[in-house]
C-alpha positions in Angstrom: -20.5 -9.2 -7.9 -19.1 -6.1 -6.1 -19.3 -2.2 -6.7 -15.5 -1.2 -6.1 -16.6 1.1 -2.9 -14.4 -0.3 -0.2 -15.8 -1.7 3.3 -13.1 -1.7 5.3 -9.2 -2.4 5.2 -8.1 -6.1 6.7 -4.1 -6.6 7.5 -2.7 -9.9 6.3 -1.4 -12.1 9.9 -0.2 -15.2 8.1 1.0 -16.5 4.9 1.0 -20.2 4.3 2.2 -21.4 0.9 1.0 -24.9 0.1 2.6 -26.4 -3.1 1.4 -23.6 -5.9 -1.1 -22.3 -4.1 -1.4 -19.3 -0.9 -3.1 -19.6 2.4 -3.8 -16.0 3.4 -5.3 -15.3 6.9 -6.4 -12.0 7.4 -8.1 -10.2 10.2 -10.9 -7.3 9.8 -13.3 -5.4 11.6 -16.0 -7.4 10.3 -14.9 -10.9 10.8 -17.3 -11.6 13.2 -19.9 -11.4 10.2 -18.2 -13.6 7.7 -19.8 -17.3 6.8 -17.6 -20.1 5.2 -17.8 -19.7 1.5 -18.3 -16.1 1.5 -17.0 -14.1 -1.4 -15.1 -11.3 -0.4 -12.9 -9.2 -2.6 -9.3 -8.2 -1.4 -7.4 -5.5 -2.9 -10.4 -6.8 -5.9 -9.8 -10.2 -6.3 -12.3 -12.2 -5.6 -11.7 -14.7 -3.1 -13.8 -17.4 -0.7 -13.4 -17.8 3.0 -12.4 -21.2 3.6 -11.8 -21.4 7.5 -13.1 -18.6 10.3 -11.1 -18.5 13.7 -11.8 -15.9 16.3 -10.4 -12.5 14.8 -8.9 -14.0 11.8 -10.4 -15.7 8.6 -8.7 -17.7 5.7 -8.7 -17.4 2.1 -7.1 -19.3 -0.6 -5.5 -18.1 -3.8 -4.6 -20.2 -6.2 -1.6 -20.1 -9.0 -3.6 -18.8 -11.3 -4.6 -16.0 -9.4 -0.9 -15.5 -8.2 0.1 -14.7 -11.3 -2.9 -12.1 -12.3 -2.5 -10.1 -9.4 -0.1 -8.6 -6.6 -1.3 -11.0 -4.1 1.9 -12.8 -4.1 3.9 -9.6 -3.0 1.7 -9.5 0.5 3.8 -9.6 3.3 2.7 -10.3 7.2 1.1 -7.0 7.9 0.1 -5.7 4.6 -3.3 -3.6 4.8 -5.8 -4.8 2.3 -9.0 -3.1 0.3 -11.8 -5.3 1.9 -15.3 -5.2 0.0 -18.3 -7.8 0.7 -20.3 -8.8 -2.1 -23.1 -7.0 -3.3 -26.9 -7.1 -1.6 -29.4 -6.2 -4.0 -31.1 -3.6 -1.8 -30.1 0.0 -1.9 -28.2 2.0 -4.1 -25.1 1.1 -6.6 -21.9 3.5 -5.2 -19.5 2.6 -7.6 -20.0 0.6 -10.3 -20.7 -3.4 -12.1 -17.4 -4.8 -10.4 -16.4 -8.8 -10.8 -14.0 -9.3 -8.4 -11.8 -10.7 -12.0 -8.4 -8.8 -11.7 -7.8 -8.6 -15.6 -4.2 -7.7 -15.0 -1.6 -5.5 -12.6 -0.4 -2.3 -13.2 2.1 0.0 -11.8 1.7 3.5 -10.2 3.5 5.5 -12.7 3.2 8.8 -10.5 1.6 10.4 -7.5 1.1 14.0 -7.5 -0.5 15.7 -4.5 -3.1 18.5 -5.7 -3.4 20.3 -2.6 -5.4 17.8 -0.5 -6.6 15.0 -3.8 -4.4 12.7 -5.5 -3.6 12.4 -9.1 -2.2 8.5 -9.8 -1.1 7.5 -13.1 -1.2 3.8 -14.4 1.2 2.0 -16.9 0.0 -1.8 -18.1 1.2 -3.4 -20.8 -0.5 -2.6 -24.1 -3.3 -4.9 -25.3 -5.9 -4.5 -27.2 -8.8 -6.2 -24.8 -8.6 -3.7 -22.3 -9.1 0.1 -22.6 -10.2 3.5 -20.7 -11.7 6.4 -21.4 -11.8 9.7 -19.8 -14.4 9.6 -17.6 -15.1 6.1 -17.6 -14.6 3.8 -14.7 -11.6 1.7 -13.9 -11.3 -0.6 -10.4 -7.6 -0.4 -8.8 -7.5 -2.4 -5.8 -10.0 -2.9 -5.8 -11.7 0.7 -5.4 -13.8 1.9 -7.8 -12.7 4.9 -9.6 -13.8 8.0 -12.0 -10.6 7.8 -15.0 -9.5 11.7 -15.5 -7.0 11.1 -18.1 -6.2 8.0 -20.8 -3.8 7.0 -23.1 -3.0 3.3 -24.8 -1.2 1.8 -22.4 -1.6 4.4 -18.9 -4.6 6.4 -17.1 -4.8 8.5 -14.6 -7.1 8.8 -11.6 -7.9 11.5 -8.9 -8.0 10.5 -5.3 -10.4 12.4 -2.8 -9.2 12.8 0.6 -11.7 10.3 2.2 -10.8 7.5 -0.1 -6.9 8.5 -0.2 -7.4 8.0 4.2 -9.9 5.3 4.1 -8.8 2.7 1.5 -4.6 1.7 1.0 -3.9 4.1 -1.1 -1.9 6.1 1.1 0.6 3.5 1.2 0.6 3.5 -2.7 4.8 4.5 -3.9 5.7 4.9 -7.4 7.0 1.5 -8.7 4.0 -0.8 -7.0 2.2 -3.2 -8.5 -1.5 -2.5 -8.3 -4.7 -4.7 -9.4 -6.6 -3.7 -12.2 -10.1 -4.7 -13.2 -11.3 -2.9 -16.2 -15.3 -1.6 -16.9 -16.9 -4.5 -18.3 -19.0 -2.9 -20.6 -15.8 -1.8 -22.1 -14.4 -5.0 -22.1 -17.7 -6.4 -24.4 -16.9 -3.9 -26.5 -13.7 -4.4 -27.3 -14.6 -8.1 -27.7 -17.0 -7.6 -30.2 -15.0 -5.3 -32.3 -12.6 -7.8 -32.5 -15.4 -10.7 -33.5 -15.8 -12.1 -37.0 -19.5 -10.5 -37.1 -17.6 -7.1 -36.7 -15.1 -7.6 -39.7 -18.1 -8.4 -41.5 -20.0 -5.5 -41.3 -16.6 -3.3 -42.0 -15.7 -5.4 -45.2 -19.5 -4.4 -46.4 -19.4 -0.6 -45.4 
């Protein structure tokens, strides 16, 4: 479990493909204090450490996860959201975050509001996943505040720090960003679309 509020950024060194699947090493500024089988989220997926070498650590994604996320457009030298799982002592930043991309999106528009950042999400429609204004949404695994929502597109303003600190300054309309929508939502639109739910409407 994560809360969307980014460590630090990692940069991609090596890309090994091994039958359907991606070896990914990465180095960070906390690398030194990763263990073997550590979760860590990149860019919001959710992904183990498999191997730790000096500087550099491994992860693994898998076919499945290839195809949920943007993972498979990294490139040698691509800077990376980095967030360690969650310790259950202090405060909650952000907000519940799996580490589950639900699907990808892509950045619409950017428009600079002297100093923030207004970004505007497309995804394709569906009726599992929604926003609401003021609600939260995880892009790349950053937690953020939705300011605008429609059926299929949101948008989302970006604070200075976050735009500097996180890869969202490399962000160019046209990219292919992960997406992992509230999950509190996501229950919701689950049971709405249970039996129990047409029940109670058919009686009403």
């Amino acid at each position: 479990m994560f809360t969307g509020i980014i460590e630090a950024t990692g940069k991609v060194e090596k890309i090994d493909r091994n039958e359907g699947n991606i070896d990914f090493v990465l180095s960070c500024p906390f690398t030194q204090e990763l263990k073997i089988d550590q979760s860590l989220a990149h860019n919001g997926c959710c992904l183990t450490v498999v191997e730790i070498n000096s500087d550099s650590y491994k992860v693994t994604a898998i076919n499945e996860t290839l195809e949920k996320t943007n993972l498979g457009a990294w490139n040698v030298g691509t800077e990376v959201n980095l967030e360690r799982c969650l310790k259950f002592e202090g405060r909650l930043d952000g907000h519940i975050v799996q580490g589950h991309v639900d699907k990808t999106g892509v950045v619409e528009s950017i428009e600079d509001q002297n100093g923030s950042y207004l970004i505007t999400v497309s995804y394709k429609e569906t009726n599992e996943y929604r926003t609401v204004p003021q609600g939260s949404i995880t892009l790349n695994g950053t937690s953020l505040t939705v300011a605008e929502s429609e059926t299929n597109q949101f948008s989302v303003a970006i604070i200075p720090y976050t735009w500097e600190f996180t890869n969202m300054k490399h962000l160019k309309i046209g990219d292919v960003v992960n997406l992992e929508f509230d999950i509190i939502g996501k229950y919701v639109a689950k049971l709405l679309k249970s039996p129990l739910s047409n029940m109670v409407q058919k009686y009403q």
